[in-house]
C-alpha positions as CSV (number, residue, x, y, z in Angstrom):
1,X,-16.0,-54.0,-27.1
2,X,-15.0,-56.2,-23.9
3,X,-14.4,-54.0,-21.1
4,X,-10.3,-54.5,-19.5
5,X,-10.3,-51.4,-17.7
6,X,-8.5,-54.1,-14.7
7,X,-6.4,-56.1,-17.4
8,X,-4.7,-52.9,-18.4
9,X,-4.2,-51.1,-15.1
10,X,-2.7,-54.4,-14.2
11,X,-0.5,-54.6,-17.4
12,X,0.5,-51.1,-16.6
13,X,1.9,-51.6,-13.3
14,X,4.0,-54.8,-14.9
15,X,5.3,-52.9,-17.9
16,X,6.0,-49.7,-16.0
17,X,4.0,-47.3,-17.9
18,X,0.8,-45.2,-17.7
19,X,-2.2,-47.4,-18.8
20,X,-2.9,-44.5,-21.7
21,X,0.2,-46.5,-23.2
22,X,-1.3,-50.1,-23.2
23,X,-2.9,-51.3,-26.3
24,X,-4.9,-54.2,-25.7
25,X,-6.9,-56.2,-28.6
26,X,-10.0,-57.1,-26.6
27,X,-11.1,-59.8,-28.3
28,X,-7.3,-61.4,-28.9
29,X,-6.8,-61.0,-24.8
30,X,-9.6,-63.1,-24.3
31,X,-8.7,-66.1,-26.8
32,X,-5.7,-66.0,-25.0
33,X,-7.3,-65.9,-21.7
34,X,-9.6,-68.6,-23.1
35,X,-6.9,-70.9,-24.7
36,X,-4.8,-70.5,-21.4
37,X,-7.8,-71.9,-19.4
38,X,-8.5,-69.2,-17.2
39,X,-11.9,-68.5,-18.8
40,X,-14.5,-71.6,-18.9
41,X,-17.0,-71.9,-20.2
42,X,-19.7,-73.4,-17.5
43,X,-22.3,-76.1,-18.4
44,X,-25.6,-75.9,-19.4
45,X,-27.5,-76.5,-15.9
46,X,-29.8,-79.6,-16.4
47,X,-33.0,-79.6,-14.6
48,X,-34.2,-83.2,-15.5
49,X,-37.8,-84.3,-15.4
50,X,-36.8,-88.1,-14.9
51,X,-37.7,-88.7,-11.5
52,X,-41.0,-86.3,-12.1
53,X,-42.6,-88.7,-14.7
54,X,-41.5,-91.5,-12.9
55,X,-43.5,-90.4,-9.6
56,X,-46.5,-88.9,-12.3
57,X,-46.5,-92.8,-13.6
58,X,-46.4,-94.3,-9.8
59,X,-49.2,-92.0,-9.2
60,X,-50.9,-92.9,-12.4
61,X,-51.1,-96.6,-10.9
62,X,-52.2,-95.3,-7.8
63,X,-48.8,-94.9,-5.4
64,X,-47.7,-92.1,-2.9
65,X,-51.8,-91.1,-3.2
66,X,-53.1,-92.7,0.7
67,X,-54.5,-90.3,3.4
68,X,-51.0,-89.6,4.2
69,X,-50.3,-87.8,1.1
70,X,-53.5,-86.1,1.2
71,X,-53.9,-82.0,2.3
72,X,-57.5,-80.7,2.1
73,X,-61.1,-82.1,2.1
74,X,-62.4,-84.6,-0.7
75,X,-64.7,-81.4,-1.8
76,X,-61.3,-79.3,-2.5
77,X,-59.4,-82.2,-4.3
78,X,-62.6,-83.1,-6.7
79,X,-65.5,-80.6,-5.9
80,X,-68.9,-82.4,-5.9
81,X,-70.5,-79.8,-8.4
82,X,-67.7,-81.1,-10.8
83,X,-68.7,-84.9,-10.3
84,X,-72.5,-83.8,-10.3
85,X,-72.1,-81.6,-13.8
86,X,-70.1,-84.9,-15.1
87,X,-72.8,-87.5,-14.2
88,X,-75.4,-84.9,-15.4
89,X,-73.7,-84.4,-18.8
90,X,-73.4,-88.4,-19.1
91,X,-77.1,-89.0,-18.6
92,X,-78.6,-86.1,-20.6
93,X,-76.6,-87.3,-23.6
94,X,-77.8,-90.6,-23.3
95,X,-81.6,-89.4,-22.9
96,X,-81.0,-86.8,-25.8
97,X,-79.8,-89.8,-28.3
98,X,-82.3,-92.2,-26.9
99,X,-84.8,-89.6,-28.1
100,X,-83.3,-88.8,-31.5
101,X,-82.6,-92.8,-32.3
102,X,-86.6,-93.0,-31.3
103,X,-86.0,-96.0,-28.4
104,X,-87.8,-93.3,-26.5
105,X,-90.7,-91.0,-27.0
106,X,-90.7,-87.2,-25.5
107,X,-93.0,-88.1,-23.0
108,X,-90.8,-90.4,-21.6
109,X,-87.6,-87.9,-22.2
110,X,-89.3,-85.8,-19.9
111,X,-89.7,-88.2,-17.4
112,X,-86.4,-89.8,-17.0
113,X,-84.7,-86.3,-17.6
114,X,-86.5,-84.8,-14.4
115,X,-86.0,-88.0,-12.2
116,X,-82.1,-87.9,-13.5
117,X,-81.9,-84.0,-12.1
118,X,-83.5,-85.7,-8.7
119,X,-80.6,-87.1,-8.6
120,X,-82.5,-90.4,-8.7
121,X,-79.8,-92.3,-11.1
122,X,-76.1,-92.5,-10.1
123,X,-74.6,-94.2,-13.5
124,X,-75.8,-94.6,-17.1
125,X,-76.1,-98.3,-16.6
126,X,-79.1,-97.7,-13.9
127,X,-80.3,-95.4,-16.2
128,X,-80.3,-97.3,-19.0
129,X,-81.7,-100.6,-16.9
130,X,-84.6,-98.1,-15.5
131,X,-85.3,-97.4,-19.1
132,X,-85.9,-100.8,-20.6
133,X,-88.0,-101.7,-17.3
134,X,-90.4,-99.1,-18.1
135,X,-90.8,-99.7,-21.9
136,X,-91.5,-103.3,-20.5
137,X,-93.9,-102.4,-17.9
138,X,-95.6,-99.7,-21.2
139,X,-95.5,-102.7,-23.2
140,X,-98.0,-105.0,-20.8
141,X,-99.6,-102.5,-19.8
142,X,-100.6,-101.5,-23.4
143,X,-101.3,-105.2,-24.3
144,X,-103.5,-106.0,-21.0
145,X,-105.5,-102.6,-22.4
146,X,-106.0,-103.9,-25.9
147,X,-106.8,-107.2,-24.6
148,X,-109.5,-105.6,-22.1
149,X,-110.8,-104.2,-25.3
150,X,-111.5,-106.4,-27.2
151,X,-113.0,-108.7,-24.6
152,X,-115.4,-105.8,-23.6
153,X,-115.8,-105.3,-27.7
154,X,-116.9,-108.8,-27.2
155,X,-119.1,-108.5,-24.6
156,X,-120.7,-106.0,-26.5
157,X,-121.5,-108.0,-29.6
158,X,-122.8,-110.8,-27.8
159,X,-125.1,-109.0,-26.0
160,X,-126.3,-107.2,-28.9
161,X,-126.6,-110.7,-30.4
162,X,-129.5,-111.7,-27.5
């Protein structure tokens, strides 16, 4: 039930009566107040995102982002723990498959995972490049061993020979 406590105090007054004498169907008074115009119903209030995701995609390409725009140290907009823990994460995964894939044994896992906690490798590439250096350097050094061997295996025989 609409509440015309006003309306029929009003309509009293005009009709020259008490207001217990006013009948007024509530919801008929207000079509009629509607249908007359005097109630409106207001828009729905838009709040558009437009110009938001245009500035998001500006920003995205690198606009409205120089040391202008900026408020707080590098360290409060991306902490360093955050780009160390990122890095970290990136190398260790590399080492960890390198190991299960067998391109490195766990002797060598070890190594490269304690020099990568030294903080000794900034990107996976160096890492990677670090990697296939020392499997080189392994592989020659292996080779020159056999090789010293076999000509000491040599020696050997052909002194036993005289």
């Amino acid at each position: 039930m609409v509440n015309l406590r006003l309306q029929k105090r009003l309509a009293a007054s005009v009709l020259k009566c008490g207001q217990r004498k006013i009948w007024m169907d509530p919801s008929e008074s207000i079509r009629k107040l509607v249908k007359d115009g005097m109630i409106v119903r207001k828009h729905v209030m838009m709040h558009s995102r437009a110009r938001v995701n245009l500035r998001h995609e500006a920003k995205g390409r690198g606009n409205h982002t120089g040391y202008g725009k900026r408020h707080g140290t590098m360290n409060a907009r991306i902490p360093e723990k955050l780009l160390w823990m990122r890095r970290i994460r990136v190398l260790r995964r590399l080492l960890r498959k390198y190991r299960e894939a067998g391109k490195i044994d766990k002797h060598m896992y070890a190594h490269f995972y304690a020099l990568a906690k030294g903080n000794r490798y900034r990107t996976k590439r160096v890492l990677i490049e670090q990697i296939h250096r020392k499997k080189g350097e392994d592989k020659r050094e292996k080779l020159l061993a056999d090789q010293a061997t076999a000509l000491l295996a040599q020696k050997r025989a052909a002194a036993n020979e005289q």
